[in-house]
Short mmCIF file of the C-alpha atoms (twelve columns), coordinates in Angstrom:
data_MODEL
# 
_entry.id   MODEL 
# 
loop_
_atom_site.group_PDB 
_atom_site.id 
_atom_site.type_symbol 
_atom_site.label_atom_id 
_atom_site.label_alt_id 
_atom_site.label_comp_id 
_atom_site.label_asym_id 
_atom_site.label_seq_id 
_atom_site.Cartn_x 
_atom_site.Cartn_y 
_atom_site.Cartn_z 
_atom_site.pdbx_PDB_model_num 
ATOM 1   C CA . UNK A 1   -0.302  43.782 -28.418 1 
ATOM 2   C CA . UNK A 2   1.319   40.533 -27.270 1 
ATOM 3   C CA . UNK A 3   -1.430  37.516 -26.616 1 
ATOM 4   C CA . UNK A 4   -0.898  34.321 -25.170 1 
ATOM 5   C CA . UNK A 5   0.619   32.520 -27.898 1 
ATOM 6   C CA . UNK A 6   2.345   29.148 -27.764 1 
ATOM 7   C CA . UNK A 7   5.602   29.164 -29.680 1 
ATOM 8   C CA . UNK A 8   6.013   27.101 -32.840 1 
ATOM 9   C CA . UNK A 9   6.297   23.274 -31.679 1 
ATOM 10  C CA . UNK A 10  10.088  23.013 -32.877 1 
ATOM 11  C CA . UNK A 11  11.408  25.471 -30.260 1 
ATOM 12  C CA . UNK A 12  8.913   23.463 -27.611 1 
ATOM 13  C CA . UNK A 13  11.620  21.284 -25.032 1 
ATOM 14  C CA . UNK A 14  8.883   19.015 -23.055 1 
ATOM 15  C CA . UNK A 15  10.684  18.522 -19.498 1 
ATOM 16  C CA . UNK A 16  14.405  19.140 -20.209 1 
ATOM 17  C CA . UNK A 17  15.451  17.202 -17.119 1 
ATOM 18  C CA . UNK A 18  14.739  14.359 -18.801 1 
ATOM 19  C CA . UNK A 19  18.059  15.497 -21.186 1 
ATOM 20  C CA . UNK A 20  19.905  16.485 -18.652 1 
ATOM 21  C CA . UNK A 21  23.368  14.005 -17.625 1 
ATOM 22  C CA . UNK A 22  23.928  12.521 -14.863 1 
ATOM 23  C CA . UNK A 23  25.490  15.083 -11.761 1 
ATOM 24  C CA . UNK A 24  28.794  13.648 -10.472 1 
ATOM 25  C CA . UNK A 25  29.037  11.005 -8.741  1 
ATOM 26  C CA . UNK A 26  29.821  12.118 -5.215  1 
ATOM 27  C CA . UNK A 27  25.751  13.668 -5.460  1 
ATOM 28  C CA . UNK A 28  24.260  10.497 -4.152  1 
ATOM 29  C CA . UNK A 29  20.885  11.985 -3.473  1 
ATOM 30  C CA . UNK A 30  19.472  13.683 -6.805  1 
ATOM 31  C CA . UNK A 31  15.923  15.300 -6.648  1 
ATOM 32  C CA . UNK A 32  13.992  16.782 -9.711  1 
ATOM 33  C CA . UNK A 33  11.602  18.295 -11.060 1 
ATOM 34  C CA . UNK A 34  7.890   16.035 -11.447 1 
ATOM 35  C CA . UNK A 35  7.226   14.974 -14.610 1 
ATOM 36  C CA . UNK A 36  4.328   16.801 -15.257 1 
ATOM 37  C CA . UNK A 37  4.221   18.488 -18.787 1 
ATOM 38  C CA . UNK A 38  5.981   21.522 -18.579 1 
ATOM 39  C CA . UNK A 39  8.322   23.316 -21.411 1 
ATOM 40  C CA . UNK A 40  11.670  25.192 -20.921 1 
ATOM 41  C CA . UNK A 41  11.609  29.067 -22.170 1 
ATOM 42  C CA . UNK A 42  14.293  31.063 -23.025 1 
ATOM 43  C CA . UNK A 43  15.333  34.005 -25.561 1 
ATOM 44  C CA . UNK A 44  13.396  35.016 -28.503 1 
ATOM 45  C CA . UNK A 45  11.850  31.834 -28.215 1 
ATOM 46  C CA . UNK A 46  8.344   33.308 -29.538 1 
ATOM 47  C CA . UNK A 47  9.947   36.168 -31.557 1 
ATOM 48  C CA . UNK A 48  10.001  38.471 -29.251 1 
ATOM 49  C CA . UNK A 49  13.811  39.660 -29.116 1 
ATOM 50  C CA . UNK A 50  14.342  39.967 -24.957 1 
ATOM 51  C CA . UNK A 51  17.813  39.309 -24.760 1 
ATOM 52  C CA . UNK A 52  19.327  41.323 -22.021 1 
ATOM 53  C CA . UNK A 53  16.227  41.818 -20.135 1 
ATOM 54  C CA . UNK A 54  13.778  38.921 -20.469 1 
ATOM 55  C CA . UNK A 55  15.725  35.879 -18.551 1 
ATOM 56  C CA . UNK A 56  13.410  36.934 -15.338 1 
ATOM 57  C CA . UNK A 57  10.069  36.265 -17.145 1 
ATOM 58  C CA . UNK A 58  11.283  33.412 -19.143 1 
ATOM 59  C CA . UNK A 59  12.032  31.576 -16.200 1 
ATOM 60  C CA . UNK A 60  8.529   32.843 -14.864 1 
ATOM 61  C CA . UNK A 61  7.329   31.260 -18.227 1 
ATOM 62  C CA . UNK A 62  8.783   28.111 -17.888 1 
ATOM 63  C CA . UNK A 63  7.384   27.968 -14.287 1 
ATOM 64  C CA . UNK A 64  3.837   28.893 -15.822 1 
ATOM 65  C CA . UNK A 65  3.865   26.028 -17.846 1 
ATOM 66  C CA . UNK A 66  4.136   23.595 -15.018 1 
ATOM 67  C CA . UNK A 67  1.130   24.487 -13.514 1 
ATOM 68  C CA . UNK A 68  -1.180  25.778 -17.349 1 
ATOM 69  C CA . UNK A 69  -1.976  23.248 -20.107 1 
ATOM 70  C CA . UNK A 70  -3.695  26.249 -22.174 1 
ATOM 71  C CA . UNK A 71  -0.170  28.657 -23.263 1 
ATOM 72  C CA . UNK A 72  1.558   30.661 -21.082 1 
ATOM 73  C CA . UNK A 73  1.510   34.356 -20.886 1 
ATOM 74  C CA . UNK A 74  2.940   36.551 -23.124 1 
ATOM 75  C CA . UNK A 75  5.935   38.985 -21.431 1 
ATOM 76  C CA . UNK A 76  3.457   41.544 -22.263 1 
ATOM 77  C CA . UNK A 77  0.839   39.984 -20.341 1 
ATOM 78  C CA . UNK A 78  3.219   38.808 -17.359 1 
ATOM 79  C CA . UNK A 79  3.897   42.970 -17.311 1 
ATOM 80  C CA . UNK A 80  0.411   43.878 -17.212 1 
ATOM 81  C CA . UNK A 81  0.195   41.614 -14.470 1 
ATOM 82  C CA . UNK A 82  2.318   43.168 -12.039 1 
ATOM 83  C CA . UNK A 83  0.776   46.866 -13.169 1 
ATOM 84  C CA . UNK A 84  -2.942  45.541 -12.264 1 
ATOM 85  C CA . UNK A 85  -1.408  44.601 -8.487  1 
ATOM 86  C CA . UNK A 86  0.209   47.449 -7.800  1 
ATOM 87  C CA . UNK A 87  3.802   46.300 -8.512  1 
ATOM 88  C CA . UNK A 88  4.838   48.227 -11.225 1 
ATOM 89  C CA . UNK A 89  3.998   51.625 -13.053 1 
ATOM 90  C CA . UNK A 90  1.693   51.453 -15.820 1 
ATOM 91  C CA . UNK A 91  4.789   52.537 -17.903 1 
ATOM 92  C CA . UNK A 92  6.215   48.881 -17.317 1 
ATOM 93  C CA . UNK A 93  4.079   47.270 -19.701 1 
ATOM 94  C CA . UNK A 94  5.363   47.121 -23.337 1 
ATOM 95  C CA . UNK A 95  8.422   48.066 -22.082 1 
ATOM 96  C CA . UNK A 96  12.279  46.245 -21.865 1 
ATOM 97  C CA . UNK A 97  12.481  46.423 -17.756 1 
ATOM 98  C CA . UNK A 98  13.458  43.143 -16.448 1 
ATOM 99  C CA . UNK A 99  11.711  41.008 -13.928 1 
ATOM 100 C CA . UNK A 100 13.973  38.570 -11.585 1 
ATOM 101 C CA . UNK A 101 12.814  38.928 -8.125  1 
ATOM 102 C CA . UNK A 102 11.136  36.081 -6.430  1 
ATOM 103 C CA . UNK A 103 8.534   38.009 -5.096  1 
ATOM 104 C CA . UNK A 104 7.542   38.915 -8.397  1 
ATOM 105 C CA . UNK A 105 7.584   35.396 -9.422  1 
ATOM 106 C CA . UNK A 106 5.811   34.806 -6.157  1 
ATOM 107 C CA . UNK A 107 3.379   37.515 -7.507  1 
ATOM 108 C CA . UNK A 108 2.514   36.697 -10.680 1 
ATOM 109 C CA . UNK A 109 2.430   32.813 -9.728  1 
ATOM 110 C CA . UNK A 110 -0.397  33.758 -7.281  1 
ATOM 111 C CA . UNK A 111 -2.219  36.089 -10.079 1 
ATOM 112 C CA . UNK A 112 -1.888  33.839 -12.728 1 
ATOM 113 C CA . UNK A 113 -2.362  30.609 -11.428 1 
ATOM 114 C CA . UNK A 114 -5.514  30.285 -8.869  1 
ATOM 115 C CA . UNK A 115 -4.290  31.999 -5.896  1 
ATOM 116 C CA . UNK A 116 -1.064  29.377 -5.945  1 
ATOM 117 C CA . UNK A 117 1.313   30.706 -3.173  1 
ATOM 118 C CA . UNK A 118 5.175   30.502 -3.447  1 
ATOM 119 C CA . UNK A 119 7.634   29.624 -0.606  1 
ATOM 120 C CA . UNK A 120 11.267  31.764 -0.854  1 
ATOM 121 C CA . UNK A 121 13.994  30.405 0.758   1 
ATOM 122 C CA . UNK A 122 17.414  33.292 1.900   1 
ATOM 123 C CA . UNK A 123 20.742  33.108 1.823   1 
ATOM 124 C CA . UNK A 124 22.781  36.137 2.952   1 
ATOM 125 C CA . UNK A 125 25.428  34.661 0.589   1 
ATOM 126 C CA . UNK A 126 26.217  32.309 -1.947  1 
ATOM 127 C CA . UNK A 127 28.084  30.223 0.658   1 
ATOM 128 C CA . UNK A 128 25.526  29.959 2.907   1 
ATOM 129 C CA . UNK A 129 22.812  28.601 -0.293  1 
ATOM 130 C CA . UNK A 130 24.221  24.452 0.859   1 
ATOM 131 C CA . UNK A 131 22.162  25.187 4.146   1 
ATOM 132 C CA . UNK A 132 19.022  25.913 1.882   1 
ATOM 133 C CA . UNK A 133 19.499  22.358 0.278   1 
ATOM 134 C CA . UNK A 134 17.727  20.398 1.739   1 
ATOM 135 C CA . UNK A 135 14.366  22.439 2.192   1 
ATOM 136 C CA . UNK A 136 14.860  22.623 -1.679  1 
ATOM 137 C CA . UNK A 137 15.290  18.477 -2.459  1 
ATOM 138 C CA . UNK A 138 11.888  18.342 0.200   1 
ATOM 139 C CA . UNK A 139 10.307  20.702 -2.620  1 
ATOM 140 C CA . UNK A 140 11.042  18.679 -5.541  1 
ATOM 141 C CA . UNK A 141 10.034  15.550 -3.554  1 
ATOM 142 C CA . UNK A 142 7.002   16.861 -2.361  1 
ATOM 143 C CA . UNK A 143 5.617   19.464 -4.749  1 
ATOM 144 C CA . UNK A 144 7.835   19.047 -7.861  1 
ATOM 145 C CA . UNK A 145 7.353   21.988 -9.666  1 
ATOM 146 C CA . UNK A 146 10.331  24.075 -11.338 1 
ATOM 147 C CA . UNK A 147 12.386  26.703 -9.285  1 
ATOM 148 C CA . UNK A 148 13.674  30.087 -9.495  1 
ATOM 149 C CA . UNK A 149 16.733  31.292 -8.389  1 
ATOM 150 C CA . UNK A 150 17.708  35.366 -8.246  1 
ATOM 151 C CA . UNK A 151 20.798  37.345 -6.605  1 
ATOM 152 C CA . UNK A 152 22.183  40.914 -6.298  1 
ATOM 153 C CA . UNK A 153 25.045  41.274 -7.588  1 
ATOM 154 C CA . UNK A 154 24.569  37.710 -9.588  1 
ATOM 155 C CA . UNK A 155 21.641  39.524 -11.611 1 
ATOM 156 C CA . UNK A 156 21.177  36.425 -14.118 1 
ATOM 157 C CA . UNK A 157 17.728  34.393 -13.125 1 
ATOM 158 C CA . UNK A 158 18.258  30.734 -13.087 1 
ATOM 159 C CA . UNK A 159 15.527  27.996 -13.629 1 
ATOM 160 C CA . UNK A 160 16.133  25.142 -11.154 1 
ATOM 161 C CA . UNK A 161 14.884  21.440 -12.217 1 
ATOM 162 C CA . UNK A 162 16.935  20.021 -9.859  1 
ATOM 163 C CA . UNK A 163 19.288  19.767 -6.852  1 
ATOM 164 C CA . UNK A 164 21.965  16.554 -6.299  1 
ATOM 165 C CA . UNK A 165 23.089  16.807 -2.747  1 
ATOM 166 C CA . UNK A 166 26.819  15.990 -2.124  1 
ATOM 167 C CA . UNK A 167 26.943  14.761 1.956   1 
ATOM 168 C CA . UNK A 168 30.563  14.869 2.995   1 
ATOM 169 C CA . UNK A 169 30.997  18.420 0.861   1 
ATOM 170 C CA . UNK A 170 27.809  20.235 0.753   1 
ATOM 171 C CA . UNK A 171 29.651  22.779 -1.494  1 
ATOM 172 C CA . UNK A 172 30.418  20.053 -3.984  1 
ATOM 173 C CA . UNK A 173 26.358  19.474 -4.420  1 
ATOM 174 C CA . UNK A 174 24.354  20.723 -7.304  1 
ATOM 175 C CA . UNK A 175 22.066  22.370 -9.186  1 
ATOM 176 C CA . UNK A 176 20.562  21.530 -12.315 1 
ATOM 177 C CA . UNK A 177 20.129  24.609 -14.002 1 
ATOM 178 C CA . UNK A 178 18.159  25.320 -17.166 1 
ATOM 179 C CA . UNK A 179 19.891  28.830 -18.169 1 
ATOM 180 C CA . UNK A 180 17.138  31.041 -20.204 1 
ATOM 181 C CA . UNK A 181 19.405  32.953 -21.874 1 
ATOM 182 C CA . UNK A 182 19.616  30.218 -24.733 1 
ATOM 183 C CA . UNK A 183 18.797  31.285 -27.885 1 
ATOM 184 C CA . UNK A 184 17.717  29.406 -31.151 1 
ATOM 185 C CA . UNK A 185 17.482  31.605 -34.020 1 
ATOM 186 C CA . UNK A 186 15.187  29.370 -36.091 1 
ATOM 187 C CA . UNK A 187 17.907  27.204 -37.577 1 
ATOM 188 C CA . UNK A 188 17.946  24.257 -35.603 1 
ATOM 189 C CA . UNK A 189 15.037  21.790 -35.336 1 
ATOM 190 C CA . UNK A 190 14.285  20.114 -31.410 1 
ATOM 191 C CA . UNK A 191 17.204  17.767 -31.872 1 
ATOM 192 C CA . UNK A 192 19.706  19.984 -32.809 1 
ATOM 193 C CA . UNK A 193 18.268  22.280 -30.141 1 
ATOM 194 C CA . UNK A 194 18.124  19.581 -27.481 1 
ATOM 195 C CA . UNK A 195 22.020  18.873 -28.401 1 
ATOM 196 C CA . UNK A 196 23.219  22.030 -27.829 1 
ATOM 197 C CA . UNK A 197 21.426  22.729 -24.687 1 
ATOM 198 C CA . UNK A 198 23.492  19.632 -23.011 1 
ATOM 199 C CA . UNK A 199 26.496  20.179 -24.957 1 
ATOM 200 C CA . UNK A 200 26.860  24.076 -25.280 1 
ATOM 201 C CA . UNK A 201 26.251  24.055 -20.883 1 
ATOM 202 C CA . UNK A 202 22.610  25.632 -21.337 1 
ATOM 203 C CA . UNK A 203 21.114  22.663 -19.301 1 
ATOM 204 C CA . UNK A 204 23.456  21.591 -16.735 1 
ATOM 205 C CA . UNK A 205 24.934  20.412 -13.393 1 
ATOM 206 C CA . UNK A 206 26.383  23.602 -11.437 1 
ATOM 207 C CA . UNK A 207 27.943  22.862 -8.310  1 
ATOM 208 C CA . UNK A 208 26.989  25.480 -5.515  1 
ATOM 209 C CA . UNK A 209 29.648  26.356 -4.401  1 
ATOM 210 C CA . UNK A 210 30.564  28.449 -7.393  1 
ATOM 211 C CA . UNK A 211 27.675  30.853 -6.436  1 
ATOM 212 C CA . UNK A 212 29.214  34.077 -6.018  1 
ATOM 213 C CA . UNK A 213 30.132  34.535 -2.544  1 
ATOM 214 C CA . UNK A 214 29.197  38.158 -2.447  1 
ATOM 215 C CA . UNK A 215 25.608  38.174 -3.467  1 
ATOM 216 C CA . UNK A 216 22.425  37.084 -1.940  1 
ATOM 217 C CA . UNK A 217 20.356  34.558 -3.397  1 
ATOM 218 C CA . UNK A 218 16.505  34.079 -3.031  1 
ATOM 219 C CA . UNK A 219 14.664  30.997 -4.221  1 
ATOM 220 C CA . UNK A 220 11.099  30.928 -5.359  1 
ATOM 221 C CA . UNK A 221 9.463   27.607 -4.566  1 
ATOM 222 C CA . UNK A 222 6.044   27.904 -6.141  1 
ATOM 223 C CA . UNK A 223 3.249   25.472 -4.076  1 
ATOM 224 C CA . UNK A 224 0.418   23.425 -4.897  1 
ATOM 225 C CA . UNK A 225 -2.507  25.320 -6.524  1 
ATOM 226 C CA . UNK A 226 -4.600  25.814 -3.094  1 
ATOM 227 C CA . UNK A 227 -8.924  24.456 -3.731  1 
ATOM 228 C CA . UNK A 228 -10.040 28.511 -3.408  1 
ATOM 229 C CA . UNK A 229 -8.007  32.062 -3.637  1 
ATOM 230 C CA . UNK A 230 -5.588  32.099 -1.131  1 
ATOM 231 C CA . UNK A 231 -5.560  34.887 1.765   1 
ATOM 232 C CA . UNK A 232 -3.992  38.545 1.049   1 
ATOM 233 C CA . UNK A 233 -0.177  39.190 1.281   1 
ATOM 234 C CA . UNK A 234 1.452   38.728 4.119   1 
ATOM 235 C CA . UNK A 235 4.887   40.425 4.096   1 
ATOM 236 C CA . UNK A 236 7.547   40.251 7.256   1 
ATOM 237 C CA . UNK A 237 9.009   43.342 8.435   1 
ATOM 238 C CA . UNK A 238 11.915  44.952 6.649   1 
ATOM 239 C CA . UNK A 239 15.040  44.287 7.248   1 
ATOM 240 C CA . UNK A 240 17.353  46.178 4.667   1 
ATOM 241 C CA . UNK A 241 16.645  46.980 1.238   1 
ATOM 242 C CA . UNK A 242 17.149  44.356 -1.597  1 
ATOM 243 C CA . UNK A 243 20.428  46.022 -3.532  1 
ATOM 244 C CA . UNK A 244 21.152  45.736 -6.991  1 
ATOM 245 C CA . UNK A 245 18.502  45.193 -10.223 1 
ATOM 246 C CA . UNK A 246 18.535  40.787 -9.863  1 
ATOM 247 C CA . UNK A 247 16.466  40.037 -7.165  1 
ATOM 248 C CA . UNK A 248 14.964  43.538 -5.808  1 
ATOM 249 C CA . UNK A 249 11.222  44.213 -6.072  1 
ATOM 250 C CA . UNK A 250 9.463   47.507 -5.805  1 
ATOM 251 C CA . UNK A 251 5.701   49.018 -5.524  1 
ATOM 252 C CA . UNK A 252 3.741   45.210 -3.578  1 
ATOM 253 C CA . UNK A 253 6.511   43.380 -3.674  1 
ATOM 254 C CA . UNK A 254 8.451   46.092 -2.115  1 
ATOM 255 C CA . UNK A 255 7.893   44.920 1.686   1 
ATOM 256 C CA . UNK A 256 8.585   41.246 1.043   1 
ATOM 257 C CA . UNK A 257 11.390  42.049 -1.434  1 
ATOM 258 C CA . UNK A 258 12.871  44.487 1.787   1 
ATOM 259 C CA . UNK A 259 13.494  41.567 3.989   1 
ATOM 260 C CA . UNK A 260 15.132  39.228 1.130   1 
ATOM 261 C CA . UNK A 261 18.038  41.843 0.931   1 
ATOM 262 C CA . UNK A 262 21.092  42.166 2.485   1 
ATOM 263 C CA . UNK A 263 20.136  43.492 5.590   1 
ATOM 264 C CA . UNK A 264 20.594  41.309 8.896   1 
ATOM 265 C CA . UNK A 265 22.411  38.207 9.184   1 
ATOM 266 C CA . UNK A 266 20.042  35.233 9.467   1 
ATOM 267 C CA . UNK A 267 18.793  32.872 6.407   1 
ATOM 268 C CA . UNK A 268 15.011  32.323 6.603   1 
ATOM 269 C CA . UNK A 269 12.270  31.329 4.617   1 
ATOM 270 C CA . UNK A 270 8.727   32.940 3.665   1 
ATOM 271 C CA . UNK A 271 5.841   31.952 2.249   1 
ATOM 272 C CA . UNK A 272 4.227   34.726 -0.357  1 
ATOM 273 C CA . UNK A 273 0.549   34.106 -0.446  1 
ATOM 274 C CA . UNK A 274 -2.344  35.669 -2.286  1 
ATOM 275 C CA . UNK A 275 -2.643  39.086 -3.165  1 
ATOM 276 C CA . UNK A 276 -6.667  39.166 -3.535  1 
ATOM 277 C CA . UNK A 277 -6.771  38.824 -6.913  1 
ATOM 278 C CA . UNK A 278 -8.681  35.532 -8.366  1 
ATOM 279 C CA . UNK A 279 -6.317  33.987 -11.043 1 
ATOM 280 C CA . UNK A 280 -6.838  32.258 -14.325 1 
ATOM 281 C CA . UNK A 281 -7.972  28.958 -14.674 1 
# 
């Protein structure tokens, strides 16, 4: 079975915002990530070969980090997670089922990190994600922890370190995205690995308004780690079911994930919370 292992220290990127360029110059307000240690995950990155279904938890991972000095949890271990609450069949773990739902970020943030809660910010579409800018630079400033980003028809999880907002054309600002579907195969050592991160587009400025305009987006804003376990889930009503396989949750997550979907017309946030379950320390 898969343990927590850290992976060897040449595919280890300390706080890849620090690589990242500059965004363009009409961003003149850039917020980032803290620099707290954390490390960027992606593909294969501990030999484990999860291309085409392990962006979700890699972003999760990379999240993890953030907030653990001791390593992260394996993708095995993130699975068994979300089988002990509820959230998934015990058939999920060891298997190749992707994660990418915020509310199962939200959920295994909570489980594996002390009863942390996790804010999740809607957009009905991609052009309505400029309106959620703001709330998101007030997250970097304030908490500082990494981001995750899901959609429904745009399936691919993003990890966010960063947001540069663009005034007079909100859908020129930008995201700095750390994409987890980079892969090094062993043959590069951290240099060569942080080069082609910045130069292959891996770890980059994407302006938001080439989201796709016909899928939802949810962010997961992961909180402070609260002094004791935090109170049991609170879900809002549903309002539609969450379509496609990117950002839809089943089993816990299923009510919370219900309301993030397509259904209705208004942008909101939540705020995911404990599900009674004491984390690790």
């Amino acid at each position: 079975a898969q343990s927590s292992t850290m992976a060897a220290p040449s595919a280890l990127i300390p706080q890849p915002h620090k690589l990242a360029p500059p965004p363009p110059p009409e961003c003149t307000d850039v917020f980032l990530v803290s620099d707290a240690p954390y490390y960027l995950h992606h593909y294969a990155m501990d030999g484990v070969a999860d291309q085409g279904w392990g962006c979700g938890y890699r972003t999760l991972q990379t999240i993890l980090s953030w907030y653990r000095q001791e390593p992260v949890p394996s993708l095995r271990e993130i699975q068994r997670a979300l089988v002990e609450l509820g959230d998934k069949p015990e058939a999920f773990e060891g298997s190749k089922e992707w994660i990418g739902g915020a509310v199962e970020v939200a959920l295994c943030v909570e489980r594996l990190c002390g009863g942390t809660p996790t804010r999740i910010l809607h957009a009905q579409n991609g052009l309505r994600v400029p309106a959620l800018l703001p709330a998101l630079a007030a997250h970097f400033k304030g908490v500082g922890s990494p981001a995750m980003m899901g959609g429904s028809t745009d399936v691919c999880s993003k990890t966010l370190l960063g947001v540069a907002l663009c005034h007079d054309h909100p859908g020129r600002s930008c995201l700095l995205i750390a994409d987890p579907h980079f892969v090094n195969h062993g043959r590069e050592g951290p240099d060569g690995v942080r080069e082609r991160l910045v130069k292959e587009g891996w770890l980059a400025w994407k302006r938001v308004g080439d989201l796709q305009a016909g899928s939802f987006y949810n962010i997961a804003l992961p909180q402070r780690r609260p002094p004791a376990v935090a109170r049991p889930l609170e879900a809002p009503a549903a309002a539609g079911t969450a379509a496609g396989g990117g950002d839809g949750a089943t089993g816990v997550a299923g009510a919370a994930a219900a309301a993030l979907g397509p259904g209705g017309s208004e942008d909101f946030a939540i705020e995911v919370v404990g599900a009674g379950h004491e984390g690790e320390e």
